[in-house]
N, C-alpha and C positions, 0 to 999 in steps of 0.2 A: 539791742537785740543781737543776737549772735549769731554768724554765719557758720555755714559748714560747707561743703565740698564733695560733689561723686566726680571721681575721676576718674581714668583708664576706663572708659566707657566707649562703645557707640552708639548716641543718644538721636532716635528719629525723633525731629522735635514734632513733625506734624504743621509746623510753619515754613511757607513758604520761601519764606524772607533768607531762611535761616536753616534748611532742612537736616544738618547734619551737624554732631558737636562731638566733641570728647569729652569736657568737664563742665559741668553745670554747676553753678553757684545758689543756696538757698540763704533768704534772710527772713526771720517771720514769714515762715508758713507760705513763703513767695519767692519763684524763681527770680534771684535777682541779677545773673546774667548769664553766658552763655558762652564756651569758650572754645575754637577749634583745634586747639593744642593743650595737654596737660599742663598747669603751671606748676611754675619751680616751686612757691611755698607750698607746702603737704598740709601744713598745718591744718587741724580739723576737717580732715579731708576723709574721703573711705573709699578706694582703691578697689574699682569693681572689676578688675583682673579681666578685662574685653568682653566685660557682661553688654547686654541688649537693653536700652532703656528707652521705654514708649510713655507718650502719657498715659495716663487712667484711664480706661475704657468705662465706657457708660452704657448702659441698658436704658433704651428710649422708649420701652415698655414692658414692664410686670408689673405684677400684683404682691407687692410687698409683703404682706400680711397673710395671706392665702399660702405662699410659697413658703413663710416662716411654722406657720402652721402645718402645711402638709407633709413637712419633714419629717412629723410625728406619726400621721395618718398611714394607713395600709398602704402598698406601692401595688396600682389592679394594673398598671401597666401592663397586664401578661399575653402570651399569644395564642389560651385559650378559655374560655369564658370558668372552665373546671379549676383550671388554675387562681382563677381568681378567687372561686368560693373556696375554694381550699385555704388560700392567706385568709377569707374571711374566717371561717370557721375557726381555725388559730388562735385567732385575737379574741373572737367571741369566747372560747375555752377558757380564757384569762381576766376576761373583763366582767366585775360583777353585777347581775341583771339589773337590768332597769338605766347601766352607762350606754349612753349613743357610741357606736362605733361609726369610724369615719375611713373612708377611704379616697382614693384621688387615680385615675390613670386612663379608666378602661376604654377599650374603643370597639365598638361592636362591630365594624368593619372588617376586624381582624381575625370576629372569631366565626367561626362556621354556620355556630349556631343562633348566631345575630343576638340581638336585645336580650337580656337577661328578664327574670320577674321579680317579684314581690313573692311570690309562693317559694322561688326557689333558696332564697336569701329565708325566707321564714324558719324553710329545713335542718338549717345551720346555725342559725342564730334567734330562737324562740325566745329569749328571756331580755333580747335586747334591741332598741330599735338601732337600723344600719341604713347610712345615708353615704353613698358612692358617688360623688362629683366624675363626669366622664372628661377624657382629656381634654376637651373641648370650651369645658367650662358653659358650655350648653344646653347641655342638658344632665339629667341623674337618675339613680337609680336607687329606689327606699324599697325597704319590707315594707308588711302589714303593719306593724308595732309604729313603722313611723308617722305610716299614711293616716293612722288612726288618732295620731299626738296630733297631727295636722288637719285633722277634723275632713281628711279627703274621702268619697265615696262614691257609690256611682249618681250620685246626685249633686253632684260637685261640678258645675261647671267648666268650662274653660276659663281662665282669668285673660284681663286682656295682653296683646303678646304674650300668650303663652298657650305652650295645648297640653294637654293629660294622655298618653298613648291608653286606649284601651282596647280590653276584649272583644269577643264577637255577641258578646250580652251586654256590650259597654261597661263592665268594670273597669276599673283602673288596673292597668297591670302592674305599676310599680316607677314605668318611665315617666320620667317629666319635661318637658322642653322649655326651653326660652325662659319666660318671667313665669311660669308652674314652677320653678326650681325653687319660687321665695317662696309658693305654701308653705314648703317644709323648711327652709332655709329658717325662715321669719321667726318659727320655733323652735328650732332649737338653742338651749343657753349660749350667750354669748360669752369669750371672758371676758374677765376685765380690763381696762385700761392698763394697770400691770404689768396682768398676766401677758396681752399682747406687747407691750415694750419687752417684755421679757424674752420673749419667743422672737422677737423681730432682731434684739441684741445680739442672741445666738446664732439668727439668720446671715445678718452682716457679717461676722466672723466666716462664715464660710462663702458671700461675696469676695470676699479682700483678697482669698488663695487664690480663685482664678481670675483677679483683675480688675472687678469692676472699681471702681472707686464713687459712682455715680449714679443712680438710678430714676427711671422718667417713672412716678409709681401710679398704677390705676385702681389701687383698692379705697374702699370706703369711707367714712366718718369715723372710725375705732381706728383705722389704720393712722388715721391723721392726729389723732388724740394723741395716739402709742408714741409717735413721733415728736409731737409736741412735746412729754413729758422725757423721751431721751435728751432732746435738743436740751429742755433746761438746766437738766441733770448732767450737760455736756458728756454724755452717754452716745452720744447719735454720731458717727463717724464715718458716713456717707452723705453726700450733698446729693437730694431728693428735690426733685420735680413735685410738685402733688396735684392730681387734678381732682377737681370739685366734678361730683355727680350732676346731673342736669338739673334734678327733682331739685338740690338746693342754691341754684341758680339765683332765685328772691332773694331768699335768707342772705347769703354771699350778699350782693350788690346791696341792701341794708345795711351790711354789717361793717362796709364801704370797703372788703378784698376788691381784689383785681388782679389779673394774670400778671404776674412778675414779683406781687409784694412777698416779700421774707427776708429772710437773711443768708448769709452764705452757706448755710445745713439746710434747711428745710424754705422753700416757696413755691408759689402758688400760681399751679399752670394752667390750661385749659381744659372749658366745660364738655366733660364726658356724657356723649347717650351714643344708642345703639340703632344704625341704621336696617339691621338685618341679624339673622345668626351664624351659620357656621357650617361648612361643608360638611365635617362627619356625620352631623345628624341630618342633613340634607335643607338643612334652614336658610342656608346664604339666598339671599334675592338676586334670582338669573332672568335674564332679559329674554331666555328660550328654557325648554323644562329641562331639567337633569336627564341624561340619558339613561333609559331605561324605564322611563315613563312619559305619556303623552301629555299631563297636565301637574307636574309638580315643580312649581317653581320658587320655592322655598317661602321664604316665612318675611316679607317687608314689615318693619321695624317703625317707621318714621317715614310721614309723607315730601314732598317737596315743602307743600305750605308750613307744616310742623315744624321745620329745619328751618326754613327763613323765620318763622317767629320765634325762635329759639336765638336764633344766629342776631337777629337784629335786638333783641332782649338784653342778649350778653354785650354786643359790641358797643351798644349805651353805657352797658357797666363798666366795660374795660376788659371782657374777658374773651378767648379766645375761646374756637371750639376744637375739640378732639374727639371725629365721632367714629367708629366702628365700623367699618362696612370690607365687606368681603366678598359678594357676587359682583357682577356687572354689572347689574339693575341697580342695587345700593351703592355701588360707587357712584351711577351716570346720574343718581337723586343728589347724592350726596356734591357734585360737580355742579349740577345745577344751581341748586340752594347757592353753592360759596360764592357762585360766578353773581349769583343777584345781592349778595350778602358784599360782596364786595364794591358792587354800586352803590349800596348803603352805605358803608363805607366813605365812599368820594361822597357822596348827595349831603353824609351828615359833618364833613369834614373831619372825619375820623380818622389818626393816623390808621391804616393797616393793620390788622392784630395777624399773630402767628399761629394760624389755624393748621389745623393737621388732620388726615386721614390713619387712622387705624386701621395696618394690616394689608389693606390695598388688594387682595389678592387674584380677583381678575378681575380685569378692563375689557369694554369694548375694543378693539384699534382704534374709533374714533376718538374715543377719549381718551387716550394716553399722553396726549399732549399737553393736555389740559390743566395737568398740574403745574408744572412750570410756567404757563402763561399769565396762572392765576394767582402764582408765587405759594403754593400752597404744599405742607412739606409731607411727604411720602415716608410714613413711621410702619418700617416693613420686620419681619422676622425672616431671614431666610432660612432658618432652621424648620420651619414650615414647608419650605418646598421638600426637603430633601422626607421629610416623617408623611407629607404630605399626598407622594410622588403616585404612588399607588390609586390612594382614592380617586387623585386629581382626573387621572387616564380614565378610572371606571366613570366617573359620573359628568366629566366635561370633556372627554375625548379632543377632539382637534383644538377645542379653546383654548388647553394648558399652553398651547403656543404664546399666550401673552396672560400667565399666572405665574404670579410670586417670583414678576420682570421686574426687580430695582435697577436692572441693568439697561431697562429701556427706559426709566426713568433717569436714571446717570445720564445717559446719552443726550435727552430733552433736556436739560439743564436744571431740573429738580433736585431741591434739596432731599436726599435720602437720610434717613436717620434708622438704624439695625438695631434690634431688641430681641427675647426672646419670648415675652410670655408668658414667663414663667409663673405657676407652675404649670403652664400647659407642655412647655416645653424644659429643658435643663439651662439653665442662666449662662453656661459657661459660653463665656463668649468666644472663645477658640472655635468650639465644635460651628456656631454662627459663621465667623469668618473663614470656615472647610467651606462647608455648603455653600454659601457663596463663591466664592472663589473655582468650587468643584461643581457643585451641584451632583453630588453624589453622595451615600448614606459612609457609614464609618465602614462598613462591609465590601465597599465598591460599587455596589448596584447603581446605577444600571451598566457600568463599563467606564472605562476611561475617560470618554467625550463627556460623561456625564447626560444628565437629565436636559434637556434642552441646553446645547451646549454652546448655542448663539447667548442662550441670558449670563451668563456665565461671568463674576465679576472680578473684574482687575485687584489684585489683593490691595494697591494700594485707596483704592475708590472700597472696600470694606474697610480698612483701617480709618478712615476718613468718615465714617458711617457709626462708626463706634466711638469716634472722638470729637472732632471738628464740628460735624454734623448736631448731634445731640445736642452738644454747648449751645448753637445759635440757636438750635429748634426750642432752648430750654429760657434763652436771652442772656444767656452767660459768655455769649461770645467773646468776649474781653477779658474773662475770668479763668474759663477753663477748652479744654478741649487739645490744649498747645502745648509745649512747654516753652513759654514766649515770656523773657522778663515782664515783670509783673504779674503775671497770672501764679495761679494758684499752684504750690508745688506738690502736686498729685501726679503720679506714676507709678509703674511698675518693671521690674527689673527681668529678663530673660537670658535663661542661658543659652539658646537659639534664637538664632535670628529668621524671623518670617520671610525677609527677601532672600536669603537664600537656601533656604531649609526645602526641602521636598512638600508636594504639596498633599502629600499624606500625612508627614508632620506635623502639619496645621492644627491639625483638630490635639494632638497629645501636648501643644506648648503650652506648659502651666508660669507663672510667676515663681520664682524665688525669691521675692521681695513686692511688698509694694506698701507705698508711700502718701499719705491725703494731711493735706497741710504740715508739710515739713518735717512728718512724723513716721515714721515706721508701724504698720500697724498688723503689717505681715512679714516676714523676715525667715528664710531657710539658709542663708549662704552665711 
């Protein structure tokens, strides 16, 4: 095997041993050592002229598939509801009758006029059914054309976890919430196995520009297929986490997986379900009501008992859990459950599995400790607080004191692991490690101090969140996260350096290079 050479470097390894290099050595697809002086042979070397070289950043949650896909899909991200039917009616002009249009962004929070309908989406687009994923991924918004493919009407019950918003005649207006998004989900064509590698191929390619090299992914059964047939076709060029839905939890332990088996591109993390829903649409599970109303306290997902039979199910199999929770009430379920799950654990003499909370986003104070004592790891987005920031004040007022805190998790001795999302949010993990770091939007708001500027995280405790972090939460700790001989030689190349760049600059540091198995697979310099 052949070696090569990055030198005239400053290379932050991320290992502690060893934090700082000049020239790194690779052999097969692996750091094979590490050098604090440039050496005198050049030979096969590449002269990175005082470039910045980090390991490979990792996204410790999106949605693979969803986000490869909605590249294509309308952007309803807009700042008013007019706006959005406008991009709709656009696409509908162009698209012919009887194709589903799709879209992805919107937030009714934002716009004046709150929730959109079915009638009004009908105005614009009569010839075609139109299904709007809200930013949230929580809830959505169909025409009449679609509500009708989905067999939904006012005699359409509520399914469970899920509600149907209706009129004051209980029609359906068009909105869905929670598991109502799979009436219509359910039917619409799927692609194929292909066509989704296809689209997940082109996805990765624009991972690589801003860095990631790694992804923790929470999409579906097609998503895992899509991946499977990159991997064989040595096509798949990111090294994937995947976690198994709950529902096929049997199937799994059958089929005798378990959380860790795969290989160095594609393996098998923990069991995904959902404790709760989601701020925007006011679904998260809060332990007191939303402000602004005397009894609405969102939508619980999953009870205590449900979670311990879930959690002791899996940890028979081998597999860990990764569950969803975002009020206070679904985390303090979701804390309970682990803390008895974890006596399981000892009782059945079960190594420890590496369970994780999705999202986190507000705690009680009493619970906040809870994750570090239960060894249990904190898979946060801080790109959420900053998109967040707004709602957070209308509907939780003094709570946000301890929302979308990884900083107080740092401080407890919890493993943080930083993701974005995506597509709820934008992958790029620079804008991630701002908000962190600032906790302030790309505009400034709220001011300099930022948004609770006690949470506020040390840029190297984000960098550590994006690297380090990820790897153990993913059990790659010995593999990746580092640039540490032997481990894997995945990184990315900077022509700024985050330690001492401005902390505006954050969010604009893109890669001029980046590197996943000893290969260049992005490259501008």
């Amino acid at each position: 095997m052949k070696s090569f050479q990055l030198t005239n470097a400053r290379i932050y390894t991320m290992d502690p041993r060893q934090p700082l290099a000049s020239s790194l050595v690779c052999r097969g697809g692996k750091v094979e050592r590490l050098l604090a002086e440039d050496p005198l042979d050049s030979k096969n070397s590449l002269d990175l002229g005082g470039r910045i070289v980090l390991p490979g950043l990792i996204d410790a949650h999106l949605h693979l598939r969803l986000y490869a896909e909605t590249l294509q899909y309308i952007d309803c991200e807009t700042s008013t509801k007019e706006d959005c039917l406008e991009k709709v009616a656009k696409r509908a002009a162009v698209t012919p009758p009887g194709e589903w249009i799709r879209g992805h962004g919107w937030n009714h929070n934002h716009w004046s006029t709150g929730y959109g309908t079915a009638a009004e989406l009908d105005q614009i687009s009569p010839h075609n059914p139109v299904y709007l994923t809200g930013k949230s991924l929580h809830v959505s918004w169909a025409n009449s054309a679609a509500l009708k493919i989905a067999g939904i009407s006012d005699k359409t019950p509520d399914p469970p976890r899920g509600t149907l918003l209706r009129d004051e005649n209980e029609n359906p207006t068009g909105i869905l919430f929670e598991e109502a998004v799979n009436l219509v989900e359910n039917i619409i064509p799927s692609p194929s196995v292909e066509a989704t590698a296809e689209s997940i191929q082109r996805a990765q390619k624009e991972l690589w520009k801003i860095g990631l090299t790694g992804v923790h992914d929470f999409d579906r059964e097609l998503c895992y297929h899509a991946l499977q047939y990159l991997a064989e076709r040595e096509q798949l060029k990111l090294r994937v986490l995947k976690s198994i839905p709950a529902k096929y939890l049997p199937t799994a332990i059958e089929m005798g997986l378990r959380t860790g088996l795969g290989n160095d591109w594609l393996w098998i993390g923990g069991v995904k379900d959902f404790a709760d829903g989601a701020l925007g649409p006011q679904t998260a599970a809060m332990l007191e009501p939303y402000q602004g109303s005397s009894t609405n306290r969102g939508m619980p997902l999953l009870t205590e008992e449900e979670l311990l039979e879930l959690g002791s199910a899996a940890a028979q199999g081998g597999f860990s859990l990764a569950i969803h929770a975002i009020g206070d009430q679904a985390n303090r379920t979701v804390l309970n459950a682990l803390e008895k799950i974890r006596s399981y654990e000892r009782d059945q003499g079960i190594k420890p599995l590496p369970h994780r909370i999705e999202h986190l986003q507000l705690l009680d104070p009493v619970d906040v400790p809870r994750l570090a004592e239960l060894n249990i790891t904190a898979s946060m987005q801080p790109i959420h607080a900053t998109s967040d920031m707004k709602m957070a004040d209308k509907y939780w007022g003094k709570r946000t004191a301890y929302s979308y805190a990884s900083q107080l998790q740092f401080q407890q001795g919890a493993r943080v692991v930083f993701g974005s999302d995506a597509p709820v949010e934008n992958p790029n993990p620079f804008w991630g490690i701002h908000a962190a770091v600032t906790r302030r939007k790309a505009d400034g708001f709220p001011g300099p101090d930022g948004w609770h500027p006690e949470l506020r995280v040390p840029l190297g405790k984000a960098l550590e969140a994006y690297t380090i972090g990820p790897a153990a939460a993913g059990g790659k700790s010995g593999q990746q996260g580092s640039l540490t001989p032997g481990y894997w030689a995945d990184l990315i190349v900077l022509e700024k350096d985050p330690f001492s760049c401005s902390e505006d600059e954050l969010r604009e540091l893109r890669p001029s290079g980046t590197m996943i198995d000893g290969e260049w697979v992005w490259r501008d310099f």
